[in-house]
C-alpha positions as CSV (number, residue, x, y, z in Angstrom):
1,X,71.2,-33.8,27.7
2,X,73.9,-32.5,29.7
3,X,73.9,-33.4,33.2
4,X,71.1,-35.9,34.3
5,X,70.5,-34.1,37.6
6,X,67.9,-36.3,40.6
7,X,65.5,-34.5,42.1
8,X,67.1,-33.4,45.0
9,X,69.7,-31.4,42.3
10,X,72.8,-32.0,44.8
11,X,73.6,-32.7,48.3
12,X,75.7,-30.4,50.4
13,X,79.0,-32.6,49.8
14,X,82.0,-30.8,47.7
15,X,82.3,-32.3,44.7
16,X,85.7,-33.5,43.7
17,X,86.8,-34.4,40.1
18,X,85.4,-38.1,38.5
19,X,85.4,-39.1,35.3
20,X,85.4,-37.4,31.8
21,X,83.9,-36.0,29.3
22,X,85.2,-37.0,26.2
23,X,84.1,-34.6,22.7
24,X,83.0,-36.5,20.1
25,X,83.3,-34.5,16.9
26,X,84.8,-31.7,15.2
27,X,87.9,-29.6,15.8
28,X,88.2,-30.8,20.3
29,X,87.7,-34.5,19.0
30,X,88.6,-36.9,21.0
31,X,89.3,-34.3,23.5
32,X,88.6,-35.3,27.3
33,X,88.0,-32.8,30.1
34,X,87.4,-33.7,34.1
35,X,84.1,-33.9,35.2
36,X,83.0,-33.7,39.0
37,X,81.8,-35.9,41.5
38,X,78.6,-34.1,41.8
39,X,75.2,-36.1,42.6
40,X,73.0,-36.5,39.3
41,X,76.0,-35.2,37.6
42,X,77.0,-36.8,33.9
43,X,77.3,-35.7,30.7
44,X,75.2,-36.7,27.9
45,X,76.4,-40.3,26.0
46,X,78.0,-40.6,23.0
47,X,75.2,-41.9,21.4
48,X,72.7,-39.0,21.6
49,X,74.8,-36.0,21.1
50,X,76.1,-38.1,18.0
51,X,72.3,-38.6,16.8
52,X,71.3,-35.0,18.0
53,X,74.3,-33.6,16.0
54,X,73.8,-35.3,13.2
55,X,70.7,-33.6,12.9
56,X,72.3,-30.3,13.2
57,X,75.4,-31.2,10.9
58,X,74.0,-28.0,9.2
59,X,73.0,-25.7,11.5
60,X,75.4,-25.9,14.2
61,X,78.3,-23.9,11.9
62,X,78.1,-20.3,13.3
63,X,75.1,-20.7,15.5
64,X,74.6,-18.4,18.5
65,X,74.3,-21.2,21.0
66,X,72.2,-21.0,24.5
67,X,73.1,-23.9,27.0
68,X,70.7,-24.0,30.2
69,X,71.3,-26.1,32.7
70,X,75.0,-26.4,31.2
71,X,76.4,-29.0,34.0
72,X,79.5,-30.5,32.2
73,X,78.4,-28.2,29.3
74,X,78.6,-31.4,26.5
75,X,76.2,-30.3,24.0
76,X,77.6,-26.4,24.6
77,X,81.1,-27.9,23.9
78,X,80.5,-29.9,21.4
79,X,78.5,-27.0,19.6
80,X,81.5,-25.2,20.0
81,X,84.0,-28.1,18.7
82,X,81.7,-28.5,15.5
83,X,81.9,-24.4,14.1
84,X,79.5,-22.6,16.7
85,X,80.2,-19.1,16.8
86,X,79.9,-18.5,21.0
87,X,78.1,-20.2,23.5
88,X,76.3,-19.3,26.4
89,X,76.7,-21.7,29.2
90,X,73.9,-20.9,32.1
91,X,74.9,-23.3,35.2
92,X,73.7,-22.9,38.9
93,X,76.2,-24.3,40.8
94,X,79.3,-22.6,41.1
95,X,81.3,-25.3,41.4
96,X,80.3,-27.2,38.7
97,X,79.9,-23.6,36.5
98,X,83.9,-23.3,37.8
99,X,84.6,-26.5,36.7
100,X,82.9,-25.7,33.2
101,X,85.0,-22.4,32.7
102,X,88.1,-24.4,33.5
103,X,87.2,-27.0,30.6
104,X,86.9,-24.1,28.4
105,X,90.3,-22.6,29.1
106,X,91.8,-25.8,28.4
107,X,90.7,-26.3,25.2
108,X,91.5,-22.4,24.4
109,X,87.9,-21.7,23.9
110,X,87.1,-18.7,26.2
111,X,86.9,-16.4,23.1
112,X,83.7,-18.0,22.1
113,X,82.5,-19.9,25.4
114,X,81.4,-17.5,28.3
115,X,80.0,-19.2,31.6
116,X,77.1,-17.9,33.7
117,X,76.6,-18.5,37.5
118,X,72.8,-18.4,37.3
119,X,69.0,-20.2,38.1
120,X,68.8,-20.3,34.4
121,X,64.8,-19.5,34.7
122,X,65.9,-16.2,36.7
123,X,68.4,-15.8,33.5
124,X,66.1,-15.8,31.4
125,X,64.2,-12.6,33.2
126,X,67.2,-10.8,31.6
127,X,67.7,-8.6,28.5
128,X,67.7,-11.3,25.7
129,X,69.3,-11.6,23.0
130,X,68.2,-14.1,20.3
131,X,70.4,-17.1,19.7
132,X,69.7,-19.6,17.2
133,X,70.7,-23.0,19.0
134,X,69.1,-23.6,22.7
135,X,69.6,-26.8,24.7
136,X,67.3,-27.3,27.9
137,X,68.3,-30.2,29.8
138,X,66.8,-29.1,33.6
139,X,66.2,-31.3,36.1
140,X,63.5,-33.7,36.0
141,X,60.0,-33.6,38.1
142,X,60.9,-30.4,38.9
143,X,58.6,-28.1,36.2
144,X,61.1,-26.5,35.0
145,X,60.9,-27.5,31.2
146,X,57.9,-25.6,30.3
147,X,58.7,-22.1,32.5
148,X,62.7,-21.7,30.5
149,X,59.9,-22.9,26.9
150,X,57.9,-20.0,27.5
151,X,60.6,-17.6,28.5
152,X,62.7,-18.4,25.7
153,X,59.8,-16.7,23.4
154,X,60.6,-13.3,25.3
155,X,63.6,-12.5,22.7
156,X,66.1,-15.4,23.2
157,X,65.0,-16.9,20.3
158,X,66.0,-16.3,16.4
159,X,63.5,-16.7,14.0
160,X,64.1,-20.0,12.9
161,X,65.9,-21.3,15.9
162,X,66.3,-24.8,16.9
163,X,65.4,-25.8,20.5
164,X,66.2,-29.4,22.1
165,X,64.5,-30.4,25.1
166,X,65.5,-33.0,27.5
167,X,62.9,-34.4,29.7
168,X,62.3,-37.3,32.1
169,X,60.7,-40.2,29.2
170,X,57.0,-40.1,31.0
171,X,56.5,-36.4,30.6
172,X,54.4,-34.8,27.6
173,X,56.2,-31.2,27.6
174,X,54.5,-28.2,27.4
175,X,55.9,-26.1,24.0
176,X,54.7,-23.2,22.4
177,X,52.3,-23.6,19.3
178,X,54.7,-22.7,16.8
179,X,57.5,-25.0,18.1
180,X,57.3,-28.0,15.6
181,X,58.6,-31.3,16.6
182,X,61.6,-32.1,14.1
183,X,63.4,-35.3,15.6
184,X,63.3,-37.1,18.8
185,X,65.3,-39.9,20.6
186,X,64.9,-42.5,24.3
187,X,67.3,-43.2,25.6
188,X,67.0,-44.8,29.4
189,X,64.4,-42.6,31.3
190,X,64.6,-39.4,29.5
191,X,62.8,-38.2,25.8
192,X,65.2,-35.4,23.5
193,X,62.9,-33.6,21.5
194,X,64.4,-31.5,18.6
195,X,62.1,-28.3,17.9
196,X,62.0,-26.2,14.9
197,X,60.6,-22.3,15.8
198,X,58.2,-21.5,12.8
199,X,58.1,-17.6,12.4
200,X,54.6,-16.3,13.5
201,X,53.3,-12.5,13.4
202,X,53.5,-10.3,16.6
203,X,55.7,-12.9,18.4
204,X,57.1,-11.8,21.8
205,X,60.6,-10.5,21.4
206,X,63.5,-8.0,22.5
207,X,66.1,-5.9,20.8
208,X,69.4,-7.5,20.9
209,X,72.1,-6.5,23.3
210,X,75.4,-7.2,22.0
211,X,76.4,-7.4,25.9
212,X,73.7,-9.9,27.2
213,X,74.5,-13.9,26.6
C-alpha cells in the first residue's frame, strides 16, 4: 500500500512535512524523502513492499508502472528505484501530489516519474494506455477497489500485467474472472493481493496513446 488513508480521506488542515519515506531497494536505496502531515497519510512498511517486491524481482525491470491512489508514491518509487521504465503516479490531493513531484525531482527521476492531480476513478475514464505493473491502494470502506478493477480492463492493462490490490483485511474484493490470485500478504487491518491478468479473447481494450499515462 501506499498511503493508508481513514475514511474521511483528510480533514481541511494543511499538511506540513512529518516523517519519511525511506526506499528500500535498488538504485534510491536507502534514500529518504519528506512525507506530510496529512490525516491517514503513510507509506507502506518495509516489510510488505520488501515481500511484494520480491515477488516482482522479475518483472518490475522495464515495466510500465500505474500507481493509483499514489499518496507518498512508495511502491511507484520503489518500482522506479528497482529498473521500472516510467511511472504513472495518479494522486488527488494536490498537496500531497506536490509533495510527490518534489520527491521525484530530488532523486532526479522526473524523466521516468510523471505525477497526476486526479480522482484516480475519473482518470481512469481517460484514453488508456496499457501498463504492465498497477498498484491500487484506495481508501478503505469507500468502494473504490472494485470500480478502478473494472476500469483497468478498459485498455490500461497489458496482456499479462500484474495488479496488486490493497484492501481493508475484512473485505472479499471484487476482481475480474481472468485476474488470478498469485500471492497475498496481512499485515494489520489491510489484505495485498498480487493478481496475474490471464489473456482472454475479445477482452475490453484501447489503442495506445504514447501521450496518455
Amino acid at each position: 500500500m501506499t498511503p493508508r488513508r481513514s475514511p474521511s480521506r483528510r480533514s481541511r488542515r494543511s499538511p506540513g512535512v512529518n516523517g519519511t519515506l525511506r526506499l528500500i531497494g535498488g538504485e534510491y536505496r536507502r534514500r529518504r524523502l519528506p512525507v506530510l502531515d496529512s490525516p491517514g497519510l503513510r507509506p507502506t512498511p518495509d516489510r510488505v513492499r520488501e515481500t511484494l517486491f520480491n515477488w516482482l524481482a522479475t518483472l518490475t525491470p522495464g515495466a510500465r508502472v500505474l500507481d493509483l491512489f499514489a499518496g507518498t508514491g512508495a511502491l511507484g518509487l520503489e518500482a522506479l528505484s528497482r529498473g521500472a521504465s516510467e511511472a504513472c503516479f495518479v494522486e488527488c490531493d494536490p498537496q500531497v501530489a506536490r509533495q510527490l513531484a518534489d520527491n521525484l525531482a530530488t532523486l532526479g527521476a522526473e524523466p521516468c516519474g510523471r505525477v497526476v492531480t486526479s480522482d484516480a476513478v475519473a482518470f481512469l475514464g481517460r484514453e488508456p494506455s496499457p501498463h504492465s505493473l498497477v498498484f491500487i491502494d484506495p481508501p478503505f470502506h469507500q468502494g473504490f477497489a472494485a470500480a478502478c478493477c473494472a476500469a483497468l480492463e478498459a485498455g490500461w492493462l497489458g496482456e499479462d500485467a500484474f495488479i496488486y490490490l490493497e484492501t481493508e483485511a475484512m473485505l472479499e474484493p471484487e476482481v475480474p474472472a481472468h485476474w488470478q490470485l498469485h500471492r497475498e500478504v496481512r499485515a494489520g487491518d489491510s489484505h495485498g493481493r498480487l493478481y496475474r491478468r490471464q489473456v482472454v479473447a475479445n477482452t475490453a481494450g484501447g489503442s495506445p496513446d504514447s501521450n496518455a499515462c
